[in-house]
Backbone bond lengths (Angstrom), bond angles and torsions (degrees), N, CA, C in turn:
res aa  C-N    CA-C-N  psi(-1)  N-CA   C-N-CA  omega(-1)  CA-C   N-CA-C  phi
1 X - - - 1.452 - - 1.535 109.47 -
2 X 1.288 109.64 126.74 1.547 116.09 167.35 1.282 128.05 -47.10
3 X 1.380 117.33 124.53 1.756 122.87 -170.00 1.612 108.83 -151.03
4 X 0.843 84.80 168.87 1.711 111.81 -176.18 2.075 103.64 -116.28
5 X 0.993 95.15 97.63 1.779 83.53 173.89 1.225 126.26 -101.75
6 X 1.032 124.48 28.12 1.559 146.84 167.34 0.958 101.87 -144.25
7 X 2.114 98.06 155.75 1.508 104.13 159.15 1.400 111.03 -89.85
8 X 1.619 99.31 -174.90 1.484 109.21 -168.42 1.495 99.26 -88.90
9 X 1.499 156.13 121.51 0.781 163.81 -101.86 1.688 103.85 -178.46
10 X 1.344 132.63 102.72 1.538 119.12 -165.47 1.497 112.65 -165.83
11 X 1.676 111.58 131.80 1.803 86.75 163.66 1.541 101.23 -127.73
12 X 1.314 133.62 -177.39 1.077 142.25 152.49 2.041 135.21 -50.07
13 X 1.082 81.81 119.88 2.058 84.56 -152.12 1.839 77.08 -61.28
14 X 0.922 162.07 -66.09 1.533 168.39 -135.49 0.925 120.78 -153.33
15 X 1.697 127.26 156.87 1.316 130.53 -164.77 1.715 88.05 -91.37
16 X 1.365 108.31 155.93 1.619 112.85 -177.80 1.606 109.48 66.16
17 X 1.187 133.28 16.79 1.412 100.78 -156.91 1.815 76.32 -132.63
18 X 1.568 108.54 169.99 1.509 114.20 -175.07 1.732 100.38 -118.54
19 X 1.554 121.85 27.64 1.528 111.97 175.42 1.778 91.95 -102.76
20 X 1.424 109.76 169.11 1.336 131.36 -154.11 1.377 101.84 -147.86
21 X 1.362 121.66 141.92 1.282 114.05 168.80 1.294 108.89 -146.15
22 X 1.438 115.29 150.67 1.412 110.13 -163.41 1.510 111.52 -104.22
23 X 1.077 96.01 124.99 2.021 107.19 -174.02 1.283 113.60 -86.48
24 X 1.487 128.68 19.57 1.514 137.76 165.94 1.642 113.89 -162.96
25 X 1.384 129.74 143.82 1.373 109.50 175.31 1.495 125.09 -48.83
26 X 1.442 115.65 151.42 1.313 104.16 158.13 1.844 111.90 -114.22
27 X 1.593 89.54 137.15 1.876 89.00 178.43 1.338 102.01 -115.88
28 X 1.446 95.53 159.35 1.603 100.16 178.29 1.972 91.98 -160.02
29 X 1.389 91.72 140.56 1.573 90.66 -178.91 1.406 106.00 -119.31
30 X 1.368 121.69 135.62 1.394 132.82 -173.61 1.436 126.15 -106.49
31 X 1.033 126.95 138.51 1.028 124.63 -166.34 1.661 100.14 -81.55
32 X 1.766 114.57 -26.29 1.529 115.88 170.40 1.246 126.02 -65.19
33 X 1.368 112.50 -32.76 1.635 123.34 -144.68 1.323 93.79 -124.55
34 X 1.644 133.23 -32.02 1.348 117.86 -133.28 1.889 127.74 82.08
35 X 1.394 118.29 -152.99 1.222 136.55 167.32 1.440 112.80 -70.39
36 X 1.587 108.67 113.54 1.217 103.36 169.00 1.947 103.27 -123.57
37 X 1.340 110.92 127.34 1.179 110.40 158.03 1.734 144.65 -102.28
38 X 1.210 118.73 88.15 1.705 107.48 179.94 1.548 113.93 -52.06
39 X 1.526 115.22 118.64 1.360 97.10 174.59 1.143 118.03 -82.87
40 X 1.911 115.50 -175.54 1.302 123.92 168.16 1.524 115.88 -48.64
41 X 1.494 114.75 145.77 1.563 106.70 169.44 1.250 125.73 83.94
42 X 1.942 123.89 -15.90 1.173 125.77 153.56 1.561 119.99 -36.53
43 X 1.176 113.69 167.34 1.061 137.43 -172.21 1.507 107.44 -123.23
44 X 1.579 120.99 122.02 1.304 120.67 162.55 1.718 129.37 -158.71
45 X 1.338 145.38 173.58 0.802 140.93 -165.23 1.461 113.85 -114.24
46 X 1.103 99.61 18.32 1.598 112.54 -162.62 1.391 112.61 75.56
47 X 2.035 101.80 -117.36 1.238 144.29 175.36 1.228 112.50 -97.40
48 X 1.219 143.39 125.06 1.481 131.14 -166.73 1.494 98.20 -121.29
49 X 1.052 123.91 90.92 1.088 137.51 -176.84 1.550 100.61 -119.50
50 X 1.330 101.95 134.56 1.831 123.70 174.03 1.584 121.22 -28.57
51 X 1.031 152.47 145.83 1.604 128.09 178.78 1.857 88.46 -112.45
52 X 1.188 119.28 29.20 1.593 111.70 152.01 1.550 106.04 -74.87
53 X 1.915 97.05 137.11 1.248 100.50 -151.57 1.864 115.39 -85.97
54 X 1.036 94.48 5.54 1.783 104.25 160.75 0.984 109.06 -115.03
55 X 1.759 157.59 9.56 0.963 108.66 178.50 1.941 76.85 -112.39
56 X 1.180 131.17 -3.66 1.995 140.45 -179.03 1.340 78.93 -81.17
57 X 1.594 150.45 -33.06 1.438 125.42 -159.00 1.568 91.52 -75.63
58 X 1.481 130.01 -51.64 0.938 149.33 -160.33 1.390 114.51 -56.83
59 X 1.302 115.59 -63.19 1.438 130.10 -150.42 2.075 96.23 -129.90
60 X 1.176 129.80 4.17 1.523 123.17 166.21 1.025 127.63 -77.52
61 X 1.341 124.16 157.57 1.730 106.56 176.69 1.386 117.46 51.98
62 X 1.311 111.29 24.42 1.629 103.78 173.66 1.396 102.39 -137.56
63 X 1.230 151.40 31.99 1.717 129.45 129.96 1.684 98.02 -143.02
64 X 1.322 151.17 67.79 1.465 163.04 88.52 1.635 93.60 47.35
65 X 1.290 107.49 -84.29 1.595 117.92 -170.51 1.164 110.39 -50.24
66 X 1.711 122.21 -68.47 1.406 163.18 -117.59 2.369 69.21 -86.45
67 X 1.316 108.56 -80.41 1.201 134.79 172.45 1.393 120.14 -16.90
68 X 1.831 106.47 -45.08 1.427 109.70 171.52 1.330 122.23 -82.39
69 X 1.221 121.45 -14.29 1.414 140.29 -164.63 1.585 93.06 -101.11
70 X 0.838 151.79 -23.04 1.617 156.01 153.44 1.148 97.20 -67.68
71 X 1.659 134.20 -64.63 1.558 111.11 169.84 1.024 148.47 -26.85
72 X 1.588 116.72 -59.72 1.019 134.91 151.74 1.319 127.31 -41.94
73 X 1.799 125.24 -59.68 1.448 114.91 145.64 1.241 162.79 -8.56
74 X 1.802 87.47 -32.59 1.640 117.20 -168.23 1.418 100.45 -100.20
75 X 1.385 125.25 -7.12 1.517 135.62 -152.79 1.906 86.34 -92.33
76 X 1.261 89.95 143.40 1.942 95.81 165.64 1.230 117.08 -66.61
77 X 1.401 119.70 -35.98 1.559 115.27 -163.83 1.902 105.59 -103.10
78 X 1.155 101.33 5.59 1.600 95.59 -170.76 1.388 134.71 -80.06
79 X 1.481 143.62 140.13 1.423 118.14 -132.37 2.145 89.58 -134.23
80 X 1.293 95.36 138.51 1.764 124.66 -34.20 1.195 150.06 -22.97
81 X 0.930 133.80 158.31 1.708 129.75 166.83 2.011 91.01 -90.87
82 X 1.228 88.06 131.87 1.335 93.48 -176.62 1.940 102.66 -132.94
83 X 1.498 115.74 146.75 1.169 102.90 150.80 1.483 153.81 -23.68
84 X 1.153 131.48 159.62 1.473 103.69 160.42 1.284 127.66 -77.98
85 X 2.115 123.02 -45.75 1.210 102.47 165.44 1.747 123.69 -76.58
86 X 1.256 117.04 -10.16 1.846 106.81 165.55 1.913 100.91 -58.69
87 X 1.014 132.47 -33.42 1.589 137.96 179.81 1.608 112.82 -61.55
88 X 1.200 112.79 -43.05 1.727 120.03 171.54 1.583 97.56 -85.12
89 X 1.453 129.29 -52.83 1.066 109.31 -173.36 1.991 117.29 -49.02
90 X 1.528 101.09 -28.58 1.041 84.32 -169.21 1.722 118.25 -92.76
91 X 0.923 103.34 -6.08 1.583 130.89 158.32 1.415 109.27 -32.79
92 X 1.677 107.76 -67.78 1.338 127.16 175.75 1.848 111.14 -45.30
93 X 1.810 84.44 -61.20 1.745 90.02 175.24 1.411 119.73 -29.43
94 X 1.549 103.91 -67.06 1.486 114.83 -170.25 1.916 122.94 -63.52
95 X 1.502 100.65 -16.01 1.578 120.57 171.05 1.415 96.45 -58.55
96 X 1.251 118.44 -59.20 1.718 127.43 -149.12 1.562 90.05 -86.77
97 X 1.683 132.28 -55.95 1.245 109.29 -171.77 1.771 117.29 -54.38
98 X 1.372 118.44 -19.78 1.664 106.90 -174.24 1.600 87.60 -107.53
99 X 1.120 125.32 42.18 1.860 124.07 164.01 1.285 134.66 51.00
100 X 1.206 86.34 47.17 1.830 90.39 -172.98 1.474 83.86 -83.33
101 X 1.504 95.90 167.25 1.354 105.62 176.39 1.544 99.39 -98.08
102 X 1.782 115.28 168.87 0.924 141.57 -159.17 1.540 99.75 -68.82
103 X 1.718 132.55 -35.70 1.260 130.39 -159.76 2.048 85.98 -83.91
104 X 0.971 138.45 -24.68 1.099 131.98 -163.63 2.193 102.37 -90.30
105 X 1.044 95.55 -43.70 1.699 107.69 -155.97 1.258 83.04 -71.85
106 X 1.961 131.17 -69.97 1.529 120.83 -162.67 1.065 117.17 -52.32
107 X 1.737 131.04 -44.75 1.665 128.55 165.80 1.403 118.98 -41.60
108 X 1.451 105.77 -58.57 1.389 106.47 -176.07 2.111 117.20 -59.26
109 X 1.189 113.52 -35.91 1.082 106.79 178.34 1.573 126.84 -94.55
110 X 1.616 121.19 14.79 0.961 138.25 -175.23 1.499 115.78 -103.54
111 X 2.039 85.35 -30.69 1.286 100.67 163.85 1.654 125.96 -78.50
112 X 1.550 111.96 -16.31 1.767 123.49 173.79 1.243 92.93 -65.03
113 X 1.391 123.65 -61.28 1.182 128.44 -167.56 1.536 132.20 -42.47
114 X 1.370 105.20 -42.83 1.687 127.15 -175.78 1.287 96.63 -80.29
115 X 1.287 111.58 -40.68 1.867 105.28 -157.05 1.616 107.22 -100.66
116 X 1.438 116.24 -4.19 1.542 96.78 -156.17 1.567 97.51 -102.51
117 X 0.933 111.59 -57.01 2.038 118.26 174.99 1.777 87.87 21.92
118 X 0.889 118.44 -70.52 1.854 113.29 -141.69 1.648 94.10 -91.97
119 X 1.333 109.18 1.86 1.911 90.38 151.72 0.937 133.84 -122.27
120 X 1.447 116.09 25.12 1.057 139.88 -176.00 1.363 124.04 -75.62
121 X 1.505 117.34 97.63 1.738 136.48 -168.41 1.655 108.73 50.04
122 X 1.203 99.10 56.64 1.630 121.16 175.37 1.657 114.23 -113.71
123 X 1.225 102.93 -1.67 1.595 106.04 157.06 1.195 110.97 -140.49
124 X 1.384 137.15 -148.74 1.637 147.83 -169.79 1.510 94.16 -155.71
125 X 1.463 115.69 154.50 1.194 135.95 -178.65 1.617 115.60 -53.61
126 X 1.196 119.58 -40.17 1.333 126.90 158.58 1.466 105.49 -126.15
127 X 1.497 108.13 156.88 1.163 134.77 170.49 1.319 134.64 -155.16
């Protein structure tokens, strides 16, 4: 069964700025992938969701974790190395294991889907 075995653990890399870094690993085990670990000190943006103000009322601040674990995913060197759609699929996974409901998880990952293609393993986990 899909889980998260850590919490999300994070502060703000700069004042004004939207990168994140995580001050403890985050694990999450998949029923797709296996073990995935974000380490300490990554870099991420969370959830990258639009700051148009209906569709951020809707869909912001609602998957943090789910969000970093797609970051990491998207990274070239990150282990697993996973596809790009096994990476949203598992996105989705991790939506549904912490219970989002269905009107929140299908937007949000339809939206990885449309928007992400061109960042896909275009950086490395650190840099």
């Amino acid at each position: 069964m899909a889980r998260f075995l850590t919490e999300l653990d994070v502060h703000l890399k700069a004042i004004k700025e939207t990168v994140w870094v995580l001050d403890s690993l985050l694990g999450y085990e998949s029923d797709l992938v296996g073990r995935v670990e974000a380490p300490a000190g990554f870099e991420t943006d969370l959830a990258s969701v639009p700051r148009v103000p209906i569709i951020f009322s809707m869909w912001g601040s609602r998957a943090h974790r789910e969000g970093v674990l797609h970051d990491y995913l998207f990274r070239s060197d990150s282990v697993p190395i996973v596809g790009w759609n096994l990476a949203n699929r598992v996105f989705l996974e991790a939506m549904k294991a912490r219970g989002k409901p269905w009107y929140v998880r299908y937007p949000m990952y339809w939206g990885v889907c449309i928007g992400s293609y061109l960042c896909y393993h275009k950086r490395k986990v650190f840099e």
